[in-house]
PyMOL CGO cylinders between C-alpha atoms (Angstrom):
from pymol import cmd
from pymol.cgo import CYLINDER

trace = [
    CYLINDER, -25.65, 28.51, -38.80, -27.33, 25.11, -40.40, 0.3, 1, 1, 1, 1, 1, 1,
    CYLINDER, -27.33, 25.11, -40.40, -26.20, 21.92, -40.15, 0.3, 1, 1, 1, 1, 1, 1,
    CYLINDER, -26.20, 21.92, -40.15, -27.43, 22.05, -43.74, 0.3, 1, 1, 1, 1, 1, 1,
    CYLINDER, -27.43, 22.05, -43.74, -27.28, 24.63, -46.25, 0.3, 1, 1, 1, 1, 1, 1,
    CYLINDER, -27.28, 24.63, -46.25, -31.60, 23.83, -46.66, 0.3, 1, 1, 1, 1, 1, 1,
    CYLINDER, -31.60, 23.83, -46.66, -32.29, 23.23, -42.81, 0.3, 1, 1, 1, 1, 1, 1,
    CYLINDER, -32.29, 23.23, -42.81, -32.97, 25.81, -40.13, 0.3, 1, 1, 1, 1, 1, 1,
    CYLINDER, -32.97, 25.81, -40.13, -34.05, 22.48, -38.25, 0.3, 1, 1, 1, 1, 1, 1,
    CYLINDER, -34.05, 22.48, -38.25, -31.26, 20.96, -36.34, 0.3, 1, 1, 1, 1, 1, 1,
    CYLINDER, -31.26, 20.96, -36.34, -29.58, 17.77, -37.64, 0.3, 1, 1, 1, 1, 1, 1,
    CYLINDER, -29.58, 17.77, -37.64, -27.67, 16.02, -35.71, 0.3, 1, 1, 1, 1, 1, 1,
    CYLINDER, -27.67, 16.02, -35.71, -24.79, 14.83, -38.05, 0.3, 1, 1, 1, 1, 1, 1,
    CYLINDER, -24.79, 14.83, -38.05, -23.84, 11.33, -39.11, 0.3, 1, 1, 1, 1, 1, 1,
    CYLINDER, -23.84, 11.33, -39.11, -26.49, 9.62, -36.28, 0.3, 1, 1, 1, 1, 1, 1,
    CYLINDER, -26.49, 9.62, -36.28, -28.08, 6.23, -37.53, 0.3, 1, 1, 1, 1, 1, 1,
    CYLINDER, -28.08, 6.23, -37.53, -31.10, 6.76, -39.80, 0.3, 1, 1, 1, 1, 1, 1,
    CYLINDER, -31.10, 6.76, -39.80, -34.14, 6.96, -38.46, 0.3, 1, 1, 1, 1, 1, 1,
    CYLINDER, -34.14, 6.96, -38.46, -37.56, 5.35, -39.29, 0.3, 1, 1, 1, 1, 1, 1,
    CYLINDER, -37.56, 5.35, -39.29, -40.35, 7.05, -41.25, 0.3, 1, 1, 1, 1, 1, 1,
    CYLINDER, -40.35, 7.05, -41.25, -42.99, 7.24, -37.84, 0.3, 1, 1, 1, 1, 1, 1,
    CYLINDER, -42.99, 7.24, -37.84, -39.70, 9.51, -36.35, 0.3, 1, 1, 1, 1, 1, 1,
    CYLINDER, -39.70, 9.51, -36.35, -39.55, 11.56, -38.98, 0.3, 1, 1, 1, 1, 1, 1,
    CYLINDER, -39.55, 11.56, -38.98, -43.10, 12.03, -39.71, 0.3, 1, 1, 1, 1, 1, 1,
    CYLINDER, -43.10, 12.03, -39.71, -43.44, 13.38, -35.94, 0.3, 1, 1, 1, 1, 1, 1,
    CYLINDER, -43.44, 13.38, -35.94, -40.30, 15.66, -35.84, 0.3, 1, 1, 1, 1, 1, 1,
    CYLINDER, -40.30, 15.66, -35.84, -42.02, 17.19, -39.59, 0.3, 1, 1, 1, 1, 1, 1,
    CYLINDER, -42.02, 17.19, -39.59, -45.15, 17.53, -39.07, 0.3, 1, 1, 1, 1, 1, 1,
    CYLINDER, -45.15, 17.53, -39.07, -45.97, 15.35, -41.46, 0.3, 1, 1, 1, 1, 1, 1,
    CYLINDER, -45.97, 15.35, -41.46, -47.97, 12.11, -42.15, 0.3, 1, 1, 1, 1, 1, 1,
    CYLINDER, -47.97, 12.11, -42.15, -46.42, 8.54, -43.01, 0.3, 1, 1, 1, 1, 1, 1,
    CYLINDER, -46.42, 8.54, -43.01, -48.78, 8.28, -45.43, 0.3, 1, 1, 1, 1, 1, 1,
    CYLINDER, -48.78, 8.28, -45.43, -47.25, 11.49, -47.30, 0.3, 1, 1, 1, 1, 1, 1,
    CYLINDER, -47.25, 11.49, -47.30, -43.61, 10.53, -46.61, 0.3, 1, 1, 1, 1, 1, 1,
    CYLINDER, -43.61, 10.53, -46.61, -44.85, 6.94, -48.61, 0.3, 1, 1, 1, 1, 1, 1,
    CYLINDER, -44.85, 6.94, -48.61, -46.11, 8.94, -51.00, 0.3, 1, 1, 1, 1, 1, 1,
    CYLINDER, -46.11, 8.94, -51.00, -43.11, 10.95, -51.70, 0.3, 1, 1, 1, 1, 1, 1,
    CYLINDER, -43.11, 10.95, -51.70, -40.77, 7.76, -51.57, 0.3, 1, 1, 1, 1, 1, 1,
    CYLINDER, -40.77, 7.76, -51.57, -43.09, 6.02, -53.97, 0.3, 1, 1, 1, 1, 1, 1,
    CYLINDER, -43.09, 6.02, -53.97, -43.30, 9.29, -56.47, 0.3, 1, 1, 1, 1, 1, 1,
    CYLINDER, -43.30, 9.29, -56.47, -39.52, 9.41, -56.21, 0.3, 1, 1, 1, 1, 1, 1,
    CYLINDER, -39.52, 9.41, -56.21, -39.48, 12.35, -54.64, 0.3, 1, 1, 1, 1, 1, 1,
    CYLINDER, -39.48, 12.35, -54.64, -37.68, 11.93, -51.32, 0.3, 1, 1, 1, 1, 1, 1,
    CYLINDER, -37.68, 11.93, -51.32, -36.62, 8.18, -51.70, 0.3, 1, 1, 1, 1, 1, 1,
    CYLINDER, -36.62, 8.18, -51.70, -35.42, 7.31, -48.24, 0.3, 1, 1, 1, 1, 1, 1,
    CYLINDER, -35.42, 7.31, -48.24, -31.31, 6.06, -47.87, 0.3, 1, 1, 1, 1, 1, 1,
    CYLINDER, -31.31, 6.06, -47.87, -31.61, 2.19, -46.47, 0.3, 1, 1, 1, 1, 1, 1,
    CYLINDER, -31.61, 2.19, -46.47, -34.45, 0.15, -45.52, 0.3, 1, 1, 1, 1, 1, 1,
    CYLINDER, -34.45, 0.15, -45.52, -34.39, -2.03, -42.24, 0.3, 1, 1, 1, 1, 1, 1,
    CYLINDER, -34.39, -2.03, -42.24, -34.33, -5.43, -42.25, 0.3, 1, 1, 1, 1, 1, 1,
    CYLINDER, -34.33, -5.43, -42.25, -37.92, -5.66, -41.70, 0.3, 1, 1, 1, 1, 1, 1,
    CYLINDER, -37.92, -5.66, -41.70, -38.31, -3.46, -44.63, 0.3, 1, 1, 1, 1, 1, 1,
    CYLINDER, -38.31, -3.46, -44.63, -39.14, 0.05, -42.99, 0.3, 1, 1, 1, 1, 1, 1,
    CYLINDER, -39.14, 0.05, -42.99, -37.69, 2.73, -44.43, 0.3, 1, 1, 1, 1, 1, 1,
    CYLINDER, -37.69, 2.73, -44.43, -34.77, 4.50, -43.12, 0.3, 1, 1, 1, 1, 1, 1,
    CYLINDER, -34.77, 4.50, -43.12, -33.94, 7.99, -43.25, 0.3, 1, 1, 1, 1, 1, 1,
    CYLINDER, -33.94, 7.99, -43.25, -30.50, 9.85, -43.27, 0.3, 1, 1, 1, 1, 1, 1,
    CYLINDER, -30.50, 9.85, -43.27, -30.45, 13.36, -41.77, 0.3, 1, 1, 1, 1, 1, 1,
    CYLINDER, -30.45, 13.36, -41.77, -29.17, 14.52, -45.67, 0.3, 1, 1, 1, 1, 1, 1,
    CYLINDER, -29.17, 14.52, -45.67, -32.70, 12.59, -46.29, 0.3, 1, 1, 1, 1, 1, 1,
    CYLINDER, -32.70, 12.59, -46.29, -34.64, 14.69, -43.80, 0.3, 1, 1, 1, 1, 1, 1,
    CYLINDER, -34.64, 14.69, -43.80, -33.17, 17.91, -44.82, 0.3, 1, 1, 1, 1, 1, 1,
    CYLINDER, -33.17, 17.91, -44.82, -34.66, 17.17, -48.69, 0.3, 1, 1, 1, 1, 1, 1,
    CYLINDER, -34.66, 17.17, -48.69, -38.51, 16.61, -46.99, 0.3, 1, 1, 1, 1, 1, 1,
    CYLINDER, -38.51, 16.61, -46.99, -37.80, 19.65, -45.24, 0.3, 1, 1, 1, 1, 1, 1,
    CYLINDER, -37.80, 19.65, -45.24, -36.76, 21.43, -48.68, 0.3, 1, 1, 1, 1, 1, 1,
    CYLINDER, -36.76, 21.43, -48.68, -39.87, 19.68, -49.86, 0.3, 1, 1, 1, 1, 1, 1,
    CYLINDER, -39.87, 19.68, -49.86, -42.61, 20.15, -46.53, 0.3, 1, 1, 1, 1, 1, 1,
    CYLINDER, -42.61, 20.15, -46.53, -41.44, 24.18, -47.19, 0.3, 1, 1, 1, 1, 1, 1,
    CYLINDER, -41.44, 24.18, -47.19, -41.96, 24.59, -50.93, 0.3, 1, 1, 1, 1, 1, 1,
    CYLINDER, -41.96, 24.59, -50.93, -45.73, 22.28, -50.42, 0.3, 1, 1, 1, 1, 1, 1,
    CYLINDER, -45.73, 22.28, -50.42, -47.17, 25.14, -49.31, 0.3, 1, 1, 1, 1, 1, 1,
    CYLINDER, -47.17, 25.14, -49.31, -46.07, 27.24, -52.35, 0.3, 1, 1, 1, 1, 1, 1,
    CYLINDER, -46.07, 27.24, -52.35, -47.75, 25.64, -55.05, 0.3, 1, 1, 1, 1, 1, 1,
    CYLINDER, -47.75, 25.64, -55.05, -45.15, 24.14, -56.34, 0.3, 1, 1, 1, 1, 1, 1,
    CYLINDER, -45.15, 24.14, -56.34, -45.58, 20.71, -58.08, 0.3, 1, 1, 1, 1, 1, 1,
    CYLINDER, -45.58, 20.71, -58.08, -43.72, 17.26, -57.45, 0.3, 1, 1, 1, 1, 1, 1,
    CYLINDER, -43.72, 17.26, -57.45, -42.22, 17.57, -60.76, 0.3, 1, 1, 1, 1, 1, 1,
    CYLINDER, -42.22, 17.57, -60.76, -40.78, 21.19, -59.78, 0.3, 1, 1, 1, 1, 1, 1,
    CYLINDER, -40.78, 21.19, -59.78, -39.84, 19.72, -56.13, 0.3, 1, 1, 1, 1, 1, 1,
    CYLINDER, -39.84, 19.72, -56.13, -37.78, 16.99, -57.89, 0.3, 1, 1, 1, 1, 1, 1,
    CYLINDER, -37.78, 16.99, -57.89, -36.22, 19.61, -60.08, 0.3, 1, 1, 1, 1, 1, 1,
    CYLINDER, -36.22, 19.61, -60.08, -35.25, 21.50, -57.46, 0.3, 1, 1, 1, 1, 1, 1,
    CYLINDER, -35.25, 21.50, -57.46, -33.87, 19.28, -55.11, 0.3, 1, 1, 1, 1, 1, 1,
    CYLINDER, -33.87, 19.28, -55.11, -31.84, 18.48, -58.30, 0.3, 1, 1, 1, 1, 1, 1,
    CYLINDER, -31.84, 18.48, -58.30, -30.48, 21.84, -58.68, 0.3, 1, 1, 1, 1, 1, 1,
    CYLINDER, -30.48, 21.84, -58.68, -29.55, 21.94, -55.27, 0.3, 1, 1, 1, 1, 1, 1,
    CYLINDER, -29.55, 21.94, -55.27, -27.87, 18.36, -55.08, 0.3, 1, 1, 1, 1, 1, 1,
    CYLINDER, -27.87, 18.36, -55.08, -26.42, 19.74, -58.35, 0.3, 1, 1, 1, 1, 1, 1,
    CYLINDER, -26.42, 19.74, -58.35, -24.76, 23.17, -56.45, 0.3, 1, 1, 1, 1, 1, 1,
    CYLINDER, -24.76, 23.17, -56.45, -23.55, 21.25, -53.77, 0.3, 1, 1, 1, 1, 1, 1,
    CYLINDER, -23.55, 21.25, -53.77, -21.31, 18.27, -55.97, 0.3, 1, 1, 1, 1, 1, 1,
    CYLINDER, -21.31, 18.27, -55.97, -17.90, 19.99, -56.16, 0.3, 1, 1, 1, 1, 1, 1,
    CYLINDER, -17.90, 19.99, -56.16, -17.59, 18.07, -60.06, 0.3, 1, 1, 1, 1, 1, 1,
    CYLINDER, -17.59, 18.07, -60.06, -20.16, 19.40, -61.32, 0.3, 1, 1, 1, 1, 1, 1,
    CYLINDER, -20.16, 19.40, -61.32, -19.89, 20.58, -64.72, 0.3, 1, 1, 1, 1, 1, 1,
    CYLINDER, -19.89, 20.58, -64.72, -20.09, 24.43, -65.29, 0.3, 1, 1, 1, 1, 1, 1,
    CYLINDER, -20.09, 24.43, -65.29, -23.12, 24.40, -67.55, 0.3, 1, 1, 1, 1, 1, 1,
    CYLINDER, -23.12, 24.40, -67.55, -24.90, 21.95, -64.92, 0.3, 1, 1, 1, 1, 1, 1,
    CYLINDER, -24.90, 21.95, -64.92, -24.21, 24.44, -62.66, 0.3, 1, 1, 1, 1, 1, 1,
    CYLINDER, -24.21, 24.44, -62.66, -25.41, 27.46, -64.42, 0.3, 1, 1, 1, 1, 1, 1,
    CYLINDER, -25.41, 27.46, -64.42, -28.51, 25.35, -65.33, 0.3, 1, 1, 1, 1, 1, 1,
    CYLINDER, -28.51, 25.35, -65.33, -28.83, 24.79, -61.46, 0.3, 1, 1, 1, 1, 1, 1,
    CYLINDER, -28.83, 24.79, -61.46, -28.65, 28.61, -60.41, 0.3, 1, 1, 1, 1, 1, 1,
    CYLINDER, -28.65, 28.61, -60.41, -31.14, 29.25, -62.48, 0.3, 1, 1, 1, 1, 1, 1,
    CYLINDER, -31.14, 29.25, -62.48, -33.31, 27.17, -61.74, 0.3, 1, 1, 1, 1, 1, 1,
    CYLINDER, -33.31, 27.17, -61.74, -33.14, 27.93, -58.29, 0.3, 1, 1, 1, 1, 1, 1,
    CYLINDER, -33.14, 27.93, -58.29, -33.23, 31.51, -58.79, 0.3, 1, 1, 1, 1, 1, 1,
    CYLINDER, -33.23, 31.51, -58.79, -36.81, 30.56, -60.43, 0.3, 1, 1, 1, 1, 1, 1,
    CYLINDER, -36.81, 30.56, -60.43, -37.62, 29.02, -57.46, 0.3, 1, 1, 1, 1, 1, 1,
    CYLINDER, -37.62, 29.02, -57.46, -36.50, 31.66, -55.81, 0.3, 1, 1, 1, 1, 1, 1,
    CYLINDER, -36.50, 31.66, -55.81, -38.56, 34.61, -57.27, 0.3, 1, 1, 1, 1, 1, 1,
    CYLINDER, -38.56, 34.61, -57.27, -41.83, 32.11, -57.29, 0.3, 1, 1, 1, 1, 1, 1,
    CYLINDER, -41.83, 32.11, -57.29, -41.74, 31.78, -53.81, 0.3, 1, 1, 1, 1, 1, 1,
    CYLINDER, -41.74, 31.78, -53.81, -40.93, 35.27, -53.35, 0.3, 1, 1, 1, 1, 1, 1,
    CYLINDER, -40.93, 35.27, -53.35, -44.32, 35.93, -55.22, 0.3, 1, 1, 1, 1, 1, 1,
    CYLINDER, -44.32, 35.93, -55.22, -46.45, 32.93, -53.63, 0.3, 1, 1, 1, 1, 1, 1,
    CYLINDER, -46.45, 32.93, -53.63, -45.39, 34.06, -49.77, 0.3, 1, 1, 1, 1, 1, 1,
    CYLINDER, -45.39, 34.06, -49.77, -47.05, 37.57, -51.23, 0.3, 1, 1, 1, 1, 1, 1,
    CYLINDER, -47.05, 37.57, -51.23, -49.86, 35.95, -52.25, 0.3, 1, 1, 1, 1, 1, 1,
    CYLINDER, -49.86, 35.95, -52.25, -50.18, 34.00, -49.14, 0.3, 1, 1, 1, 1, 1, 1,
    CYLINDER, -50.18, 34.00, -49.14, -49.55, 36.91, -46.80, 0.3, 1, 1, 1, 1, 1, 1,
    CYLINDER, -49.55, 36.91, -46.80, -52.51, 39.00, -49.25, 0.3, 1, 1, 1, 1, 1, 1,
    CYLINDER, -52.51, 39.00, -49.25, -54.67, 36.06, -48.73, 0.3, 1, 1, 1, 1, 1, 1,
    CYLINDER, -54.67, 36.06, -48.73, -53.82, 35.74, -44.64, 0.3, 1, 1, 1, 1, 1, 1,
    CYLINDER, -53.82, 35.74, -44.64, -54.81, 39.53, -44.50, 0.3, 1, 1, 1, 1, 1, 1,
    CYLINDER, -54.81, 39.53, -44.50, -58.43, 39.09, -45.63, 0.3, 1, 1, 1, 1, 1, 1,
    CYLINDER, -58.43, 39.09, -45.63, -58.84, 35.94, -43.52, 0.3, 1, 1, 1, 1, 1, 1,
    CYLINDER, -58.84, 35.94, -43.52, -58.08, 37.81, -40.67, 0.3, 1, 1, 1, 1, 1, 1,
    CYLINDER, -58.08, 37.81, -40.67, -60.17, 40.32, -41.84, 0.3, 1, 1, 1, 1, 1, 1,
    CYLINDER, -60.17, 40.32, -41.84, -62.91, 38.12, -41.72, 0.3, 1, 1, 1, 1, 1, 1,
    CYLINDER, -62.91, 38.12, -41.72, -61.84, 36.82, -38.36, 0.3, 1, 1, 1, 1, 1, 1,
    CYLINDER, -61.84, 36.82, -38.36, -61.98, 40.48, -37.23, 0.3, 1, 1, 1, 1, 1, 1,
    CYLINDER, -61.98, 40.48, -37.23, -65.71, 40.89, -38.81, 0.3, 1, 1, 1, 1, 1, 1,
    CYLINDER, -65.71, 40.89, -38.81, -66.81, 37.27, -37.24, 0.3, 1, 1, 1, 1, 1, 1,
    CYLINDER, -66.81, 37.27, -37.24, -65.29, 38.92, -33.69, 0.3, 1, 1, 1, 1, 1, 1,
    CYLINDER, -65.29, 38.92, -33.69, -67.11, 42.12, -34.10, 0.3, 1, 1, 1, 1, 1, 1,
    CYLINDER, -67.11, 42.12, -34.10, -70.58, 40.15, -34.73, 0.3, 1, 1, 1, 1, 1, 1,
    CYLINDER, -70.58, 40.15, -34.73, -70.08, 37.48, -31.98, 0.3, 1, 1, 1, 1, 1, 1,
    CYLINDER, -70.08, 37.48, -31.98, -69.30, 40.16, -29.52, 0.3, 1, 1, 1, 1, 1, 1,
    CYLINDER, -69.30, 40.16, -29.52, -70.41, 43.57, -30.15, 0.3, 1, 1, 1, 1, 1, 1,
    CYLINDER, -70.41, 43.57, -30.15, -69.11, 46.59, -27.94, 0.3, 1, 1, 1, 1, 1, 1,
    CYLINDER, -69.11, 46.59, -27.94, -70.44, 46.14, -24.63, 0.3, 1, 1, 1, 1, 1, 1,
    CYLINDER, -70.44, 46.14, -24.63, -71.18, 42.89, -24.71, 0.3, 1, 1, 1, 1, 1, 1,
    CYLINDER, -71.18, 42.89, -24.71, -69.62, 40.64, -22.19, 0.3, 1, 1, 1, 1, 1, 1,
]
cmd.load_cgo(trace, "trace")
């Protein structure tokens, strides 16, 4: 089970936060895009050092990995910020019912988006590696070796 209900990624619980170089290696990602994000106000990181780096919390890293998942997808910052919303939304125990509601269904949009842009993706992946395939068949016809 995940450490967090949006990260398949191990976290490692209530360690000290981390700098942005860390956790642009363990994502996969570039500093430059985790800047970007912090200065969009998308994934604003917890603390700052005090040299000024930015610091990020595990809760932290599990939003860019919300966010590094749903980049592929299409989706927008706007629609990354609303989700992460929702979610932040789901998981406060005082939320209000209708914030709630409004939450679900805005993930359950998410939801069926995704759904339909991993389709489109796997659609797309299939001709590429038809193409592949084709390239193969050209570079090294039967009984060449």
């Amino acid at each position: 089970m995940p450490d967090h209900p949006y990260d398949s990624e191990p976290a490692a619980g209530s360690e000290r936060p981390v700098q942005v170089g860390v956790v642009a290696e363990r994502l996969g990602l570039s500093i430059r895009t985790l800047h970007h994000w912090d200065e969009t106000g998308l994934v604003v990181p917890s603390a700052r050092s005090a040299g000024g780096f930015r610091l990020y919390t595990e809760d932290d890293i599990a939003r860019l990995i919300t966010v590094r998942r749903m980049k592929p997808l299409g989706f927008t910052l706007d629609e990354m910020k609303g989700l992460l919303r929702a979610l932040a939304t789901l998981d406060r125990a005082d939320a209000d019912p209708d914030e709630q509601a409004e939450a679900r269904a805005y993930v359950t949009a998410c939801h069926d988006r995704a759904r339909a842009s991993c389709d489109e993706l796997r659609r797309k992946l299939g001709w590429a590696e038809e193409f592949r395939d084709l390239l193969a068949d050209v570079s090294y016809p039967a009984g060449a070796s």
